[in-house]
C-alpha positions as CSV (number, residue, x, y, z in Angstrom):
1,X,153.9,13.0,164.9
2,X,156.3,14.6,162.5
3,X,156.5,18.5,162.7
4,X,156.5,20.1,159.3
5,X,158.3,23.4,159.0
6,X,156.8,25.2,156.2
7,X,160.5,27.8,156.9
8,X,163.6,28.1,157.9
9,X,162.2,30.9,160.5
10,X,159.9,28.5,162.0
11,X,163.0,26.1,162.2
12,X,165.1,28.8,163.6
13,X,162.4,30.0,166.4
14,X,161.6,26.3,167.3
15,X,165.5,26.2,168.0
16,X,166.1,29.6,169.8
17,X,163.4,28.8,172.3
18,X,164.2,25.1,172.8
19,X,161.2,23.4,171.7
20,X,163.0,21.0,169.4
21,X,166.8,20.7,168.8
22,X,168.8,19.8,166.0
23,X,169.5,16.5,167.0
24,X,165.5,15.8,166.9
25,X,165.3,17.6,164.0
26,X,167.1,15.2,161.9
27,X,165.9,12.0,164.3
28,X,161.9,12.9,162.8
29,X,163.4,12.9,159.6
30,X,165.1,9.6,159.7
31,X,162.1,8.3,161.1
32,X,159.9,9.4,158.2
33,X,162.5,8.1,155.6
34,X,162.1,4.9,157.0
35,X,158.5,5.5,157.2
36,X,158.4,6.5,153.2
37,X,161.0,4.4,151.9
38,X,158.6,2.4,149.3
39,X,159.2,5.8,148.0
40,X,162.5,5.2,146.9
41,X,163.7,8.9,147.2
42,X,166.8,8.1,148.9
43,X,169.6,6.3,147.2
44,X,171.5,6.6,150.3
45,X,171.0,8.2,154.3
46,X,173.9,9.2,155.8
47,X,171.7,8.5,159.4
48,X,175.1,8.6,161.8
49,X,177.0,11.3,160.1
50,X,173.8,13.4,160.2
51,X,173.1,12.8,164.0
52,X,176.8,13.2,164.7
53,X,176.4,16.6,163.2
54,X,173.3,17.9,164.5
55,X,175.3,17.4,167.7
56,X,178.2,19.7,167.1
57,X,175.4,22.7,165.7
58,X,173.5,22.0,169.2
59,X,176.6,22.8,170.5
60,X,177.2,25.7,167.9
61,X,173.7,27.6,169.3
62,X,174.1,26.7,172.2
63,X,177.5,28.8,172.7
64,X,176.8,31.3,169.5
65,X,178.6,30.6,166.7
66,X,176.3,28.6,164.7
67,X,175.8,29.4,160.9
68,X,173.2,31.1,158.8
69,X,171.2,27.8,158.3
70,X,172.0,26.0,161.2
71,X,169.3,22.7,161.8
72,X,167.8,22.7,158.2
73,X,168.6,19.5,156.5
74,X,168.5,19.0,153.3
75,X,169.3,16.3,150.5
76,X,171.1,16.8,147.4
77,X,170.7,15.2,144.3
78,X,173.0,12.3,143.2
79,X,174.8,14.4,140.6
80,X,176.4,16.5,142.8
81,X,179.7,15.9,144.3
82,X,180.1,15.3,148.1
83,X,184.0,14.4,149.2
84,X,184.3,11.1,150.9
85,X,180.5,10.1,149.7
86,X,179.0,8.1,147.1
87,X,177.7,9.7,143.9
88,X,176.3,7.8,140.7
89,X,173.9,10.0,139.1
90,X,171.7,7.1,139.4
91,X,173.5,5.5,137.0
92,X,175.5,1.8,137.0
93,X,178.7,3.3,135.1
94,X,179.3,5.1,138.0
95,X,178.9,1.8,140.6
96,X,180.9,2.4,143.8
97,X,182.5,5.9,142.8
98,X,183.2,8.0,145.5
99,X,184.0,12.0,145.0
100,X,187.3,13.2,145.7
101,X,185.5,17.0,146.4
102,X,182.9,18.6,147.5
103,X,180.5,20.9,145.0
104,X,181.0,24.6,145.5
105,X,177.2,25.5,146.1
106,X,177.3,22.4,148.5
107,X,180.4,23.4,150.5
108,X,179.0,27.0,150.5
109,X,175.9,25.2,152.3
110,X,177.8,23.1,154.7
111,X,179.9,26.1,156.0
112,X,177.0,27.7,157.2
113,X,175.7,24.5,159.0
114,X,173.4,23.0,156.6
115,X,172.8,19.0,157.7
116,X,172.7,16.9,154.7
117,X,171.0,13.8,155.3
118,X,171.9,11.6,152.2
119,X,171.9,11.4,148.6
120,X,168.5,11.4,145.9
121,X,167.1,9.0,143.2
122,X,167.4,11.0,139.8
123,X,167.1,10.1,136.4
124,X,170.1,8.8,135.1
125,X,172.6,11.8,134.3
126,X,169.7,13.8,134.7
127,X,168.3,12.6,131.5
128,X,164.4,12.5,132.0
129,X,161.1,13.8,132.8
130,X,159.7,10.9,135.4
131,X,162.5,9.5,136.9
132,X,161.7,6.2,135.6
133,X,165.4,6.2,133.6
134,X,167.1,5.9,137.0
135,X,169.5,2.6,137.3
136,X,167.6,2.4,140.8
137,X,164.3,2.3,140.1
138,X,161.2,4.9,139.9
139,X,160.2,7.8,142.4
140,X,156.4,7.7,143.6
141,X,154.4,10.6,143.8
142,X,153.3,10.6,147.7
143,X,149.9,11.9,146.8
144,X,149.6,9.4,144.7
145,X,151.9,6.5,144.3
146,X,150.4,5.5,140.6
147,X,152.0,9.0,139.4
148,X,155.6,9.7,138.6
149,X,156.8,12.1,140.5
150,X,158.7,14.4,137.5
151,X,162.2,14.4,136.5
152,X,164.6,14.5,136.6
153,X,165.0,15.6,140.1
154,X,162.0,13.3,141.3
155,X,163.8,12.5,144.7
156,X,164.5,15.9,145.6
157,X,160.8,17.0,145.2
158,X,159.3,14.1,147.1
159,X,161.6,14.5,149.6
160,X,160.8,17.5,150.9
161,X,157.3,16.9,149.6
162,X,156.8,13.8,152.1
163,X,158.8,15.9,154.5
164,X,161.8,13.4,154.5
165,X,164.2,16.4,154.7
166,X,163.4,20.0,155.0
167,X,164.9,21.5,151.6
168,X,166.4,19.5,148.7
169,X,169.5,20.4,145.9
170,X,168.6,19.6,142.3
171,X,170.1,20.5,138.8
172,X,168.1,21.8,136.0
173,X,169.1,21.3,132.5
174,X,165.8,21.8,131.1
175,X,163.6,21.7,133.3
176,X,164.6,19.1,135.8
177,X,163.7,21.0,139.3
178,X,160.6,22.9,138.0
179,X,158.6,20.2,136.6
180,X,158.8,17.4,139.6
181,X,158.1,20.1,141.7
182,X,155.2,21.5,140.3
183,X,153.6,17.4,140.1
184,X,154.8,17.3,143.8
185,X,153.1,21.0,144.9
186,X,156.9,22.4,145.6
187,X,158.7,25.6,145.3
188,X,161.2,24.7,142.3
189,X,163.9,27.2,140.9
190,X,166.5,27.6,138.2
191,X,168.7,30.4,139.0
192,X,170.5,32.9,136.2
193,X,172.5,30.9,134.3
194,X,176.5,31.2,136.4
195,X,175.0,32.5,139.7
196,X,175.5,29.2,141.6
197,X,178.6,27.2,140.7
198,X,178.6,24.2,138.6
199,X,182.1,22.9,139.8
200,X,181.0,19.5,141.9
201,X,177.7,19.3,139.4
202,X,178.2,15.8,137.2
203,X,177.6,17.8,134.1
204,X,174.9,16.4,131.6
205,X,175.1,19.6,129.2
206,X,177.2,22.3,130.3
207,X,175.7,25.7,129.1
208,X,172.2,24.7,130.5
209,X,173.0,23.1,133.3
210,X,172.4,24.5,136.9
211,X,171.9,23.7,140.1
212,X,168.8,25.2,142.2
213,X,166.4,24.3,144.8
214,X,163.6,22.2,145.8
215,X,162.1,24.2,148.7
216,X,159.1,24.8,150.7
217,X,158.7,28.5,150.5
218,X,160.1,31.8,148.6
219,X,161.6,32.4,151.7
220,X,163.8,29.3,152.1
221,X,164.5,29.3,148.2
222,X,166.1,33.1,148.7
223,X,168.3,32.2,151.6
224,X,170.0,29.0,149.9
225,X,170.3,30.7,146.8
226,X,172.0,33.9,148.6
227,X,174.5,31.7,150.3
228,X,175.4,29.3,147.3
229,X,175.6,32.0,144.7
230,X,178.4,34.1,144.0
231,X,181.9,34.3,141.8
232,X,183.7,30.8,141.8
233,X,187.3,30.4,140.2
234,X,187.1,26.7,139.6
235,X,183.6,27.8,137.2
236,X,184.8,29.7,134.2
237,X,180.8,29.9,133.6
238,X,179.6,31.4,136.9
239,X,178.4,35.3,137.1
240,X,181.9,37.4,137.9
241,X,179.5,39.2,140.5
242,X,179.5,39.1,144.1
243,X,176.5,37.4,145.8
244,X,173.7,39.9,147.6
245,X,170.7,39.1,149.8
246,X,168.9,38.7,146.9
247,X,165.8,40.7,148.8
248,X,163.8,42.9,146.3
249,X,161.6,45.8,146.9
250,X,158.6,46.1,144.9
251,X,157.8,49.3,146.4
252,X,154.3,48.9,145.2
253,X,155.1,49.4,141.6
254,X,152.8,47.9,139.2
255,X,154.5,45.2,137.3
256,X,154.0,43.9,133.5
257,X,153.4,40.5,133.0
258,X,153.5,39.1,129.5
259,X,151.4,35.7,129.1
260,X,152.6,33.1,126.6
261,X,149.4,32.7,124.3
262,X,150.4,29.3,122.3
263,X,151.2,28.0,126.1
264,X,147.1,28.3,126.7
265,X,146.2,27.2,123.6
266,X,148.4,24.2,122.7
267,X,146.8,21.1,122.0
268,X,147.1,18.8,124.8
269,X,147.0,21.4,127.8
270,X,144.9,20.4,130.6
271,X,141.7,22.3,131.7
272,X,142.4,22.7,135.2
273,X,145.8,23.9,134.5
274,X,144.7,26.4,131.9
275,X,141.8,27.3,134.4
276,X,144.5,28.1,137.4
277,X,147.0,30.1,134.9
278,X,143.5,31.9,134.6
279,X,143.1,32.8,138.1
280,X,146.2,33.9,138.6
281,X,145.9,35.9,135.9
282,X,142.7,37.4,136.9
283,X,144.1,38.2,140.4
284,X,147.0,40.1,139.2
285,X,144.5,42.1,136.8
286,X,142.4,42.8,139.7
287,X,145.3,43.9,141.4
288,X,146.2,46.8,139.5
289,X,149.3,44.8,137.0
290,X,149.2,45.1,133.7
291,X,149.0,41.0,132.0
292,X,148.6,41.2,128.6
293,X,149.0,37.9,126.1
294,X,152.1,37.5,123.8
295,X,152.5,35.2,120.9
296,X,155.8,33.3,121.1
297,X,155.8,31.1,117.9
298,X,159.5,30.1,118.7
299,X,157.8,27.4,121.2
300,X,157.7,25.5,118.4
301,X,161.2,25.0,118.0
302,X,162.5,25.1,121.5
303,X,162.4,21.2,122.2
304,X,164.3,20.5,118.7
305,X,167.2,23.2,119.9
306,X,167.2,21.8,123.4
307,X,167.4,18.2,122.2
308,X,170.2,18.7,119.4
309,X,172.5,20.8,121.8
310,X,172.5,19.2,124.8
311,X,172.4,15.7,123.0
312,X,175.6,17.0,121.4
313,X,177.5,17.9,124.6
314,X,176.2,15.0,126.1
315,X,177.8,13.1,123.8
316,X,181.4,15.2,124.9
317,X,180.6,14.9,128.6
318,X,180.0,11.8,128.9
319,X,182.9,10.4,127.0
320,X,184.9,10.4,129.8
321,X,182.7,7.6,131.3
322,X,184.5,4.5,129.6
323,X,185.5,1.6,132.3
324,X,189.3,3.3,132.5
325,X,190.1,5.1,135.5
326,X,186.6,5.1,137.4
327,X,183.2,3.4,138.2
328,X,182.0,0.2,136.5
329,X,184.4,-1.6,134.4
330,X,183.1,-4.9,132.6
331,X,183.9,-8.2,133.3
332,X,183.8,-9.5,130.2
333,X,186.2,-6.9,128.6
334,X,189.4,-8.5,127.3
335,X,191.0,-5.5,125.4
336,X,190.9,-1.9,125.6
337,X,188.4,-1.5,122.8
338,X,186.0,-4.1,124.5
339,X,186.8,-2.3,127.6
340,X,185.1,0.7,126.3
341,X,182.3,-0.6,124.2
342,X,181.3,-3.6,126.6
343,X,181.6,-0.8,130.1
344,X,179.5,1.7,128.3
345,X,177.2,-1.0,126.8
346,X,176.4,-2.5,130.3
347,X,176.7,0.8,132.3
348,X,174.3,2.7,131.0
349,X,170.6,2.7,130.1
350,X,168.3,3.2,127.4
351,X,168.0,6.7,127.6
352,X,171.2,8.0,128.3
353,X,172.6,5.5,125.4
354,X,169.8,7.2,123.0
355,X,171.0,10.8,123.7
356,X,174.2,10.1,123.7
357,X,173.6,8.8,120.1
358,X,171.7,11.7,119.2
359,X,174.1,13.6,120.0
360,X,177.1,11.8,118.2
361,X,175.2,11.9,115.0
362,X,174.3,15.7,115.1
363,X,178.1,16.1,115.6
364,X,179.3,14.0,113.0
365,X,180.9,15.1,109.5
366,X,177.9,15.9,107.3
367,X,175.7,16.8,110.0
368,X,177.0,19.2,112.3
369,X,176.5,22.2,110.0
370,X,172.5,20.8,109.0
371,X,171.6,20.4,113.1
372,X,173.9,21.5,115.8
373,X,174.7,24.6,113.8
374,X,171.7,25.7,112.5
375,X,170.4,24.5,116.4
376,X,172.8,27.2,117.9
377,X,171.4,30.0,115.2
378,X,167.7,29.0,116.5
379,X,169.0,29.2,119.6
380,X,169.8,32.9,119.3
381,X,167.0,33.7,118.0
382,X,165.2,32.7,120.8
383,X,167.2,34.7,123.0
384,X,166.9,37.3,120.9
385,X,163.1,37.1,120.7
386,X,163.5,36.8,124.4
387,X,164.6,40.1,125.4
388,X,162.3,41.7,122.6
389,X,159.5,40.9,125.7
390,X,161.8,41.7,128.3
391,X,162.4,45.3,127.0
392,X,158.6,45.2,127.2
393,X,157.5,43.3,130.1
394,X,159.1,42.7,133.9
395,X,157.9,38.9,133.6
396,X,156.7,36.2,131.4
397,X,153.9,33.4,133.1
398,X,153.2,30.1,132.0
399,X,152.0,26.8,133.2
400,X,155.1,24.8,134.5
401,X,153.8,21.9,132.6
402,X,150.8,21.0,129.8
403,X,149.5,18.8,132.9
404,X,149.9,17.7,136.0
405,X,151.5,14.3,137.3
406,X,151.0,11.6,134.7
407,X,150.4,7.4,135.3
408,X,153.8,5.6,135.8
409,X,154.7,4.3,132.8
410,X,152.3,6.3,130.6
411,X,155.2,7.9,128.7
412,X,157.9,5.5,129.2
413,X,157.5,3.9,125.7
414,X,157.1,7.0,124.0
415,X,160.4,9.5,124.3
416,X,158.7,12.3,122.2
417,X,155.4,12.8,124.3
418,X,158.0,12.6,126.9
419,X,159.8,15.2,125.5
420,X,157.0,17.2,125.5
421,X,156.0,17.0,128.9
422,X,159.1,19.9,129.1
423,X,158.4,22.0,126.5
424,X,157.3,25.1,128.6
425,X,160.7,24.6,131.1
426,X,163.3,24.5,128.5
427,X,162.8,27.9,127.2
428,X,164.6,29.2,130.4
429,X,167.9,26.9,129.9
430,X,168.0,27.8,126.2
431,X,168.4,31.5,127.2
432,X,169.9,31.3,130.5
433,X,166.7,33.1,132.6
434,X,165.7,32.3,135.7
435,X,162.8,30.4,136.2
436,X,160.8,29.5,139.0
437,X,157.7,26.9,139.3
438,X,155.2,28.0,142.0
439,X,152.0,25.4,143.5
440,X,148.4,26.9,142.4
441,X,145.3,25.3,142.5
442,X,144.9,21.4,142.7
443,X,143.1,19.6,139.7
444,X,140.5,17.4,139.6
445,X,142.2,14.2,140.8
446,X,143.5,16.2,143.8
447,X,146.9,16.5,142.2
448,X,149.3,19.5,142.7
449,X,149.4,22.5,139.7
450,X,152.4,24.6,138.8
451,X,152.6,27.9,137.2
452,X,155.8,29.1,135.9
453,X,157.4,32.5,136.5
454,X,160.2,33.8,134.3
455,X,162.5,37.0,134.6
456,X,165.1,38.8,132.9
457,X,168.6,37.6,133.1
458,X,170.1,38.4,136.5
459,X,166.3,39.7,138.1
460,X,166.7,36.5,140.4
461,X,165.9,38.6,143.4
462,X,162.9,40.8,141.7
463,X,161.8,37.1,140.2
464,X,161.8,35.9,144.0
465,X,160.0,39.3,145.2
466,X,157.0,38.6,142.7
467,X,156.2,35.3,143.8
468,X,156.6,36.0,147.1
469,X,153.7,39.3,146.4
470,X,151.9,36.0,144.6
471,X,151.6,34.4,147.8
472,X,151.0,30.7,146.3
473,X,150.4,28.0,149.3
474,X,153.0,24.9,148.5
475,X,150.3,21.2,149.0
């Protein structure tokens, strides 16, 4: 049987006194990848390199010089870069491309002996909300393999869901880690905007996107993020701040906790979700915090801003993706104009063609003032509106998601209740907070429930603190 570590501790004391070793470690987890593979959460398993590895850090304990994370092993998601190793962002465009470097927050990892064990589904470019848009076929839920299991970072939340690795790397552009892991009963975070890197991060939209974490616990999700984060010179974006601990003292200090009212009341919310924000809101009552309920009528527009703008730079980013100098290049081009319309054409999908167009025709003469301008004002406003609660309030809750895991294939034919199904994440990425998704209650189908926690910009560590006093039990 498979040992679960619900921590990096319990890793750590397993190791110290000998009960498992590294190279075990990452043996169970191969084993249960093959187990799990109808999953389809791996794209790729780097099984020899891993074992080879977990021999040098048995060595590194053994003798005293092994790094902060030594024997956790993790997966990253297939948009971030990883020298000498495949990455496609799930897509066919990029068929066979192999990065020439390694991601900052990655390397940052790997230097402290992090194991990384191969390379997770997605939806394509991170464009998604199931993971059904990956070139590579769906993620399955593994409570329940009729449910998608989120996106766009589905395989990093089932994989350390079904406990095929121990932690997983995802990127949130709207809410991409927070949503799969609240349908998967994870710990998902989005960091401050610029505390972790995005240098190595295929970009899908640059001012939201971020990496963060799929993990297990508060406890795990502090220690990555204090070892990725920090000042980076090839990121013009990242925080010009050196990293910390990120520990946080309450100190017993009764907190204020604004609740978004339209969030409870929107049509389409499901009971059990509304019943667990409830609880939780109950419980903090009962504990002596103030939680009072806001209205927020801006959540009305946040999924038209998040669409136009990052449909726009989607349309810049992924220019450079044109059958020239990299990836798929097709065979029936015969010029260089067929080159790039024909490569494009056949390499990507539906959904990545449809933002990309989206975003070309909010950018084009005659438009760009009526939509990505006025989408940049809104945009301010929200942020603006934002603080207003901030200068008022330590914290903001809401359900991660109207409901929990939905039927593969529900949505798939309809890209605005898809849409939807992030319209309580993508307030974060719009103002640059950080976010994190939490596991509370189960609903009546036995499926996992998320509740959303948001902070003030750069209150990562008191954001991580609050949970923590929380106490939620990840599924």
């Amino acid at each position: 049987m498979l040992e679960n570590f619900n921590s990096y501790t319990q890793i750590n004391d397993a190791l110290k006194s000998k009960k498992t070793s590294v190279v075990q470690i990452v043996t169970n987890y191969l084993q249960n990848i093959e187990s799990k593979k109808h999953l389809n959460a791996f794209l790729e398993v780097w099984a020899d390199e891993a074992i080879a590895q977990a021999q040098l850090i048995d060595e590194k304990i053994a003798n005293g010089t092994a790094g902060k994370v030594a024997g956790m092993v993790i997966g990253i998601k297939d948009n971030i870069c990883y020298k000498n190793h495949k990455v496609s962002a799930s897509s066919k465009i990029l068929d066979n491309f192999t990065s020439l470097y390694t991601a900052t927050a990655l390397d940052r990892l790997l230097n402290e002996d992090v194991i990384v064990i191969g390379r997770l589904n997605c939806d394509e470019f991170a464009m998604g909300a199931s993971n059904e848009n990956s070139a590579f076929g769906t993620v399955l839920n593994d409570f329940d393999n009729t449910k998608v299991s989120g996106g766009s970072s589905g395989g990093s939340a089932v994989s350390v869901q079904a406990n095929l690795c121990h932690a997983a790397l995802g990127s949130d552009t709207g809410g991409s880690i927070r949503q799969p892991a609240a349908f998967t009963g994870n710990f998902g975070y989005k960091p401050t905007y610029g505390l972790i890197s995005r240098w190595g991060l295929i970009a899908y939209a640059s001012s939201f996107d971020i990496i963060g974490t799929v993990a297990k616990s508060v406890e795990d999700t502090r220690l990555l993020l204090s070892i990725m984060a920090g000042i980076d010179e090839n990121d013009a974006t990242s925080i010009q701040e050196p990293s910390t601990d990120f520990k946080f003292d309450l100190e017993n200090k009764k907190q204020k906790i604004a609740y978004i009212q339209e969030t409870i009341d929107m049509e389409g919310v499901q009971p059990e979700v509304k019943e667990a924000t409830f609880k939780l809101i109950e419980k903090l009552k009962n504990d002596g915090h103030t939680v009072e309920p806001i209205s927020f009528p801006e959540l009305n527009y946040v999924i038209p801003i998040y669409y136009t703008l990052t449909t726009a730079e989607a349309s810049s980013n992924l220019a450079r993706f044109a059958g020239m100098h990299y990836g798929l290049r097709s065979k029936n081009a015969v010029d260089l104009e067929t080159t790039i319309r024909k490569s494009r054409t056949e390499g990507f999908g539906p959904e990545v063609k449809r933002r990309i167009m989206l975003g070309t025709f909010v950018l084009s003469a005659g438009y760009y003032d009526a939509y990505y301008t006025k989408a940049q004002k809104v945009r301010r406003l929200v942020a603006n509106k934002t603080q207003e609660i901030f200068n008022q309030f330590d914290f903001i809750l809401s359900p991660t998601t109207p409901t929990t895991a939905f039927k593969i294939g529900e949505k798939s034919n309809d890209p605005i209740q898809m849409y939807l199904a992030d319209i309580f994440t993508v307030h974060a990425n719009i103002v640059g907070i950080p976010a994190i998704s939490f596991p509370y209650g189960i609903d009546n189908e036995k499926m996992p429930i998320g509740l959303q926690l948001m902070a003030n910009n750069k209150e990562d560590a008191k954001l991580l603190a609050m949970v923590d006093y929380i106490r939620p039990n990840n599924l």
